[in-house]
KEROFI-154238 format. One record per residue (C-alpha): residue in three letters; x, y negated, z. Coordinates in nm, 4 decimals, always signed. Last residue first. Layout:
REM KEROFI-154238
+------+----------+----------+----------+
: code :       xx :       yy :       zz :
+------+----------+----------+----------+
:  ALA :        X :        Y :        Z :
...
+------+----------+----------+----------+
REM end
This chain:
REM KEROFI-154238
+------+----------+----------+----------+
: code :       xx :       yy :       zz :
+------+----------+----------+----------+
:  UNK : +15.0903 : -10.0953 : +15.0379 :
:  UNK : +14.7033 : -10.1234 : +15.0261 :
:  UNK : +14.4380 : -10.1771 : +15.2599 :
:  UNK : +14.5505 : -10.2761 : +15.5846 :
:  UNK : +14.5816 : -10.6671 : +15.3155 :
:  UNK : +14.2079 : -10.6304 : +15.2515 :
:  UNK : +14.1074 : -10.6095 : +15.5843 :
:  UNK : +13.9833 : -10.2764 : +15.7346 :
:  UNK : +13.8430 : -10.0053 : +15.6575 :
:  UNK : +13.7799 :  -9.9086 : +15.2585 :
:  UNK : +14.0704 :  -9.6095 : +15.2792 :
:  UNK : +13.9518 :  -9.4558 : +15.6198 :
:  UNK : +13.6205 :  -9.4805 : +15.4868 :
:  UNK : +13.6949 :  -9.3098 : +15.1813 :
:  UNK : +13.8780 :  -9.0588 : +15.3098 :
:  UNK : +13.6361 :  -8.9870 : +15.6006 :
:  UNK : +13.3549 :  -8.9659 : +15.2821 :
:  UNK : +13.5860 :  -8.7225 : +15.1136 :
:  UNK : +13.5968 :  -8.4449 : +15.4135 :
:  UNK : +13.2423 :  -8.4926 : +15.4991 :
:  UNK : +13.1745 :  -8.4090 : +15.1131 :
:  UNK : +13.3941 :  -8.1603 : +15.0825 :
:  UNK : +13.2677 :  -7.9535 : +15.4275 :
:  UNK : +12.8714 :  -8.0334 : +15.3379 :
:  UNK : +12.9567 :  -7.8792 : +14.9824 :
:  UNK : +13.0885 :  -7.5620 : +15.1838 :
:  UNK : +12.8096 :  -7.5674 : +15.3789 :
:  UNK : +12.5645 :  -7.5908 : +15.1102 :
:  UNK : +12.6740 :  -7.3109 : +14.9350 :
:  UNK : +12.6043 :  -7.3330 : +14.5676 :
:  UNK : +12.4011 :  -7.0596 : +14.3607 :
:  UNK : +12.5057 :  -6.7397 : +14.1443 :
:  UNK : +12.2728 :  -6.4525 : +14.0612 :
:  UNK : +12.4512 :  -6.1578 : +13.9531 :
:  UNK : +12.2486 :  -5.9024 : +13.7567 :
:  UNK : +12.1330 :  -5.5402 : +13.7476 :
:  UNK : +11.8985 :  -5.5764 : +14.0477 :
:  UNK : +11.8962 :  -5.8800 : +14.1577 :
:  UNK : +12.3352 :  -5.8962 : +14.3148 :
:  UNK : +12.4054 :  -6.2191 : +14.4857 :
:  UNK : +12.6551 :  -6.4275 : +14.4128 :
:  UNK : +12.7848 :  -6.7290 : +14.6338 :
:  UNK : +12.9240 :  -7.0921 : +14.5000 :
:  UNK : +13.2033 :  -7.3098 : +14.6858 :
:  UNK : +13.3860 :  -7.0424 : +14.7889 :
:  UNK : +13.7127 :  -7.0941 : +14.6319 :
:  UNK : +13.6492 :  -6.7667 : +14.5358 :
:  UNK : +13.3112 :  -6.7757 : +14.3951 :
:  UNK : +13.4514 :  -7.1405 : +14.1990 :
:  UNK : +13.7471 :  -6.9817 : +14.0537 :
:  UNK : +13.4806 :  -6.6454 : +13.9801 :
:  UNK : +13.2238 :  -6.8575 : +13.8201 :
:  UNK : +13.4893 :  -7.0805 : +13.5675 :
:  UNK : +13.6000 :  -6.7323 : +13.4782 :
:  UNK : +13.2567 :  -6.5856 : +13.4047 :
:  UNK : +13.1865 :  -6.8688 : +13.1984 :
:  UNK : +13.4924 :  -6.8276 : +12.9679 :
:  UNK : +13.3884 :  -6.5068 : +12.8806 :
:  UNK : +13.0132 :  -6.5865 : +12.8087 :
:  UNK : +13.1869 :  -6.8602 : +12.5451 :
:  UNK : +13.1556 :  -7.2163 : +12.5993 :
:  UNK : +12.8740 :  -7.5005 : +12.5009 :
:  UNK : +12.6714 :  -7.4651 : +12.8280 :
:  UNK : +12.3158 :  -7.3842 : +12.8839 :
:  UNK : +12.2949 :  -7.0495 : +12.7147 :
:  UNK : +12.6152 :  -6.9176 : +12.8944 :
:  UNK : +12.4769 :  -7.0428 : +13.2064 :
:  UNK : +12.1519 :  -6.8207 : +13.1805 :
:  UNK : +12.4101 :  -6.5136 : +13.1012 :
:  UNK : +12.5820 :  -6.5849 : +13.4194 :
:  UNK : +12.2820 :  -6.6217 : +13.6369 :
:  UNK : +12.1636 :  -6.8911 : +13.7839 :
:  UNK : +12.0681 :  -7.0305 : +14.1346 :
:  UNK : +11.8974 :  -7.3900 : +14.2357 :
:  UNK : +11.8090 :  -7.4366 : +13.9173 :
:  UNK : +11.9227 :  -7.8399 : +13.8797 :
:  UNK : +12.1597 :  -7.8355 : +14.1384 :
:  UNK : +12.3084 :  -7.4697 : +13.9290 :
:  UNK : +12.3373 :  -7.6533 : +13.6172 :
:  UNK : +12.5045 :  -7.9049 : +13.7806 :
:  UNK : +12.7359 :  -7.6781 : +13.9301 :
:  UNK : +12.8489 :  -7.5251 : +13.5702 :
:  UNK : +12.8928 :  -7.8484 : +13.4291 :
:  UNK : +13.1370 :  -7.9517 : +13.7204 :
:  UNK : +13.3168 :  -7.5790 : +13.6498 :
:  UNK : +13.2976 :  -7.6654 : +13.2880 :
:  UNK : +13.4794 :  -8.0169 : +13.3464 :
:  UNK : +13.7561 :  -7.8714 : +13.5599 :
:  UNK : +13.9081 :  -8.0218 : +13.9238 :
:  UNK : +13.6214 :  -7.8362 : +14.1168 :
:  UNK : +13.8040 :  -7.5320 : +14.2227 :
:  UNK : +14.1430 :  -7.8146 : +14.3009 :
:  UNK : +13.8916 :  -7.9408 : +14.5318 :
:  UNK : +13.8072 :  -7.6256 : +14.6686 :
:  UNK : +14.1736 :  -7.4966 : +14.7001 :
:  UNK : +14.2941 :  -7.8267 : +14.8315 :
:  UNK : +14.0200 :  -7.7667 : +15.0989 :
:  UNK : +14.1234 :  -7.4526 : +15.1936 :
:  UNK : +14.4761 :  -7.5394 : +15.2139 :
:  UNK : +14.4464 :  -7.8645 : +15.4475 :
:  UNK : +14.2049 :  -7.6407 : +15.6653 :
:  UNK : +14.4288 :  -7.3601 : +15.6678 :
:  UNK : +14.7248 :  -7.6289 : +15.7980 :
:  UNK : +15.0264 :  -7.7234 : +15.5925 :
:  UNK : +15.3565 :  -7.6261 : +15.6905 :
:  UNK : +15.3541 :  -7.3242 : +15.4045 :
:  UNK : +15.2036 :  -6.9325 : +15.4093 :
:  UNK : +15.1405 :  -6.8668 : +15.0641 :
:  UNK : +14.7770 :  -6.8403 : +14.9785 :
:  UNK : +14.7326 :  -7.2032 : +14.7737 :
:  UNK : +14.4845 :  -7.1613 : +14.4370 :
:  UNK : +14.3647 :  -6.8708 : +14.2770 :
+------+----------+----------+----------+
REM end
């Protein structure tokens, strides 16, 4: 999923377009809600909570594993999903030096 292709932008610029663009579906938002709110799920706990099929779940969970933005863990027959911090702590940092760069300033440096 996402950028892989070698291009003239930097890992960083990819990886982050990738996590964003993880993040740029309504279930996948839904999805890490539901895991703020229990901290870690698993896939069939999700499919309760959320108004799509178990099939459609378990894509949403593998854009966002791979993007890296959630982790699984195997409990003993089951796969236990939760957020990484870090990589939340990496989006967030990278959107709140966005914002700042774009809210600087008077308000004629401000738009073109």
């Amino acid at each position: 999923m996402g950028i892989t292709k070698t291009t003239n932008y930097r890992p960083a610029q990819i990886e982050m377009a990738n996590r964003l663009k993880a993040m740029g579906h309504p279930a996948r938002i839904a999805i890490l809600e539901q895991l703020l709110r229990e901290k870690s799920c698993v896939c069939g706990d999700l499919v309760q909570q959320l108004p799509i099929a178990q099939a459609t779940v378990s894509q949403h969970l593998k854009a966002l594993k791979e993007s890296g933005i959630i982790q699984g863990s195997i409990d003993g027959n089951r796969l236990c999903y939760c957020i990484d911090p870090a990589v939340i702590e990496d989006v967030h940092h990278f959107l709140s030096e966005l914002l700042t760069k774009c809210t600087t300033g008077s308000e004629n440096e401000r738009c073109c």
